[in-house]
C-alpha positions in Angstrom: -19.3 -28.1 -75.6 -19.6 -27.9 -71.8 -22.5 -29.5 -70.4 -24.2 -27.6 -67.5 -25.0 -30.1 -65.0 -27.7 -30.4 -63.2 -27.9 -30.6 -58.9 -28.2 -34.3 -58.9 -25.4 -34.0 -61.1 -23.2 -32.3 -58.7 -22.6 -35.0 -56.1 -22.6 -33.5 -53.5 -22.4 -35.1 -49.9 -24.8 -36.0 -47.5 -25.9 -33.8 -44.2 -24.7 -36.3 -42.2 -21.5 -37.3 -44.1 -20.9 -33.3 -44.1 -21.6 -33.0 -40.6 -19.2 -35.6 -39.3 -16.2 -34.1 -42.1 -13.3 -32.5 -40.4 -14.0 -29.0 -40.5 -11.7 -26.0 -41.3 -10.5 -24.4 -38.6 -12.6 -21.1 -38.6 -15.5 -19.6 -36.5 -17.4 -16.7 -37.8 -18.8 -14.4 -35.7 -21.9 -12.1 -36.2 -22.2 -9.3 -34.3 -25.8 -6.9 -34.6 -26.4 -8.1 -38.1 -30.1 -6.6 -38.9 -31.0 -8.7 -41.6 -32.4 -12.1 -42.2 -31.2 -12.4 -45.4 -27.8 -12.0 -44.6 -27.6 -14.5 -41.3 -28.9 -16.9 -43.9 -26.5 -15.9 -46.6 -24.0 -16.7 -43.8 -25.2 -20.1 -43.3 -25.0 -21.0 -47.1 -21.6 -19.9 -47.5 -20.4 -21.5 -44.4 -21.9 -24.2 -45.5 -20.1 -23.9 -48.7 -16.6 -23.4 -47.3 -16.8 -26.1 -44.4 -16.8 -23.8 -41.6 -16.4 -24.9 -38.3 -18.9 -22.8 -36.5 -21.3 -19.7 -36.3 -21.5 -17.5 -33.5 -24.4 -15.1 -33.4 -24.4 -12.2 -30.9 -26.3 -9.5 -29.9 -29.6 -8.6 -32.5 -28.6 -11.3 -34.7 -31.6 -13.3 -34.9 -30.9 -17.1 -34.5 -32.7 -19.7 -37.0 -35.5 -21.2 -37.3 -36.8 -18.1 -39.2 -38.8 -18.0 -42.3 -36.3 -15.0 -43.8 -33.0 -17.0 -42.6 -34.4 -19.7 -44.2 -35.3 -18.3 -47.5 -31.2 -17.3 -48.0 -30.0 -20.3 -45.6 -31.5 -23.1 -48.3 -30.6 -25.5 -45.2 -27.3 -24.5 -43.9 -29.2 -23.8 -40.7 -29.1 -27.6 -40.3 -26.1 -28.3 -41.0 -23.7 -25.7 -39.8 -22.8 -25.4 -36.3 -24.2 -22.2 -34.0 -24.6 -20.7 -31.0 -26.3 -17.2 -29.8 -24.3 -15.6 -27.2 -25.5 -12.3 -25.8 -22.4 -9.9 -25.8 -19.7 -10.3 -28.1 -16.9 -9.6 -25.5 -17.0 -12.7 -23.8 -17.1 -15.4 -27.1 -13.8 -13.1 -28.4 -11.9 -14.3 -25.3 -12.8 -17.6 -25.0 -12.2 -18.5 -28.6 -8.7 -16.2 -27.8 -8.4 -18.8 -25.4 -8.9 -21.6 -27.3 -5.6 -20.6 -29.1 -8.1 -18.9 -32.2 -6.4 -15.9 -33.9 -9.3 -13.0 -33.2 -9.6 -11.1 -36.5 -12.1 -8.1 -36.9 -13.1 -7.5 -40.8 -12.9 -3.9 -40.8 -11.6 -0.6 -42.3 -9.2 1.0 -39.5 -6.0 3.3 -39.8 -3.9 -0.1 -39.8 -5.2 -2.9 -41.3 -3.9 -6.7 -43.3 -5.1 -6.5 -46.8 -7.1 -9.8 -47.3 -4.2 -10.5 -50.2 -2.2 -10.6 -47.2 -3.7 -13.2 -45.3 -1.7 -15.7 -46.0 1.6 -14.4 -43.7 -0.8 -14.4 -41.3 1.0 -16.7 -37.8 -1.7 -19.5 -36.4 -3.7 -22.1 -38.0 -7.2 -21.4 -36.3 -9.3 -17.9 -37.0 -12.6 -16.5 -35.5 -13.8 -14.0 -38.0 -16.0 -10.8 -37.0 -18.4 -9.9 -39.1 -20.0 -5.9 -37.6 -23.6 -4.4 -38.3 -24.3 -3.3 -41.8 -23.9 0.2 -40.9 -21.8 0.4 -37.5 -19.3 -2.3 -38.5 -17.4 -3.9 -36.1 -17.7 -2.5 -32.7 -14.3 -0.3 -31.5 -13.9 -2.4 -28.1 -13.4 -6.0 -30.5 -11.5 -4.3 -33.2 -9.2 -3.3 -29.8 -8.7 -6.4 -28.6 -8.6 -8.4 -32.2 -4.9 -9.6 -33.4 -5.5 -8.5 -37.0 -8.0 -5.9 -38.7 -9.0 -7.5 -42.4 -9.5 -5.3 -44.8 -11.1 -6.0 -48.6 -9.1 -3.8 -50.9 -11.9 -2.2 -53.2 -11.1 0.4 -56.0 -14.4 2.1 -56.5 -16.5 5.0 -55.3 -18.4 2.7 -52.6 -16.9 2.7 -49.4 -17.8 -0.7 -48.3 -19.4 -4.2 -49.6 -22.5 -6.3 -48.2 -21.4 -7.8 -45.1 -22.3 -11.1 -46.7 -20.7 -10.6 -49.9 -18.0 -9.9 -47.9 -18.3 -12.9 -46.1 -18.1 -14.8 -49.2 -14.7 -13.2 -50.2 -13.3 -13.4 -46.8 -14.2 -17.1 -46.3 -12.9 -17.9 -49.7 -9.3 -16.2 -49.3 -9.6 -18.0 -45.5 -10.3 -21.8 -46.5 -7.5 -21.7 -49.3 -4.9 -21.8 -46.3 -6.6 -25.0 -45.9 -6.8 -26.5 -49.6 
């Protein structure tokens, strides 16, 4: 038999122990995302895969919110963020800081996320578009990669934060 175990079961770190951890080398950036429940959903998987930090731009709305919270479970507290106004500005800098820019989005030429792995540079800042716009043209432009989730139904895209998870979890395993 396996034994479900329980969360106190789990062992799981501390805030402050997970805080001060080294962090993997990847910033997420959300750009226009409309809904609560996804910035939150963000948090928790950031959380999850030890991200380094959160960047929220544009609408996004930054924690402490009730509906952030509800899909957050925390993560709000432990995750590093910042709201920046425009988008533009956070690409270059983290450009800049030697990050590799890449835009998860479906254009003419993109890296399959199975692909990721060839990918040159050991630091990524991942954009994350508006539920319906996507990723705007002008940082898709000036990103080094376009990600792209292979999918093989009739849908044309996935939930930007179950995308997140997939993304992040294909990300971090350069890092395992």
């Amino acid at each position: 038999m396996n034994k479900k175990l329980k969360l106190w079961e789990l062992d799981r770190i501390s805030e402050e122990e997970f805080k001060n951890q080294q962090k993997n080398p990847i910033v997420v950036i959300l750009d226009d995302i409309r809904s609560l429940n996804n910035i939150g959903s963000f948090f928790r998987t950031a959380d999850a895969f030890n991200i380094f930090k959160i960047y929220l731009c544009g609408i996004t709305a930054c924690p402490p919110h009730k509906d952030i919270h509800k899909t957050a479970l925390g993560a709000t507290e432990t995750i590093a963020w910042e709201y920046r106004n425009g988008i533009s500005e956070i690409c270059s800098e983290l450009k800049n800081q030697g990050y590799t820019l890449c835009s998860i989005e479906q254009t003419e030429q993109t890296t399959y996320l199975q692909e990721i792995n060839k990918l040159p540079g050991d630091k990524f800042a991942l954009v994350f578009g508006n539920e319906v716009n996507g990723v705007k043209q002008e940082v898709v432009d000036s990103s080094d990669y376009v990600i792209e989730i292979p999918q093989f139904g009739t849908k044309h895209s996935l939930n930007v934060s179950v995308c997140a998870g997939i993304v992040l979890w294909e990300f971090c395993k350069k890092y395992i």
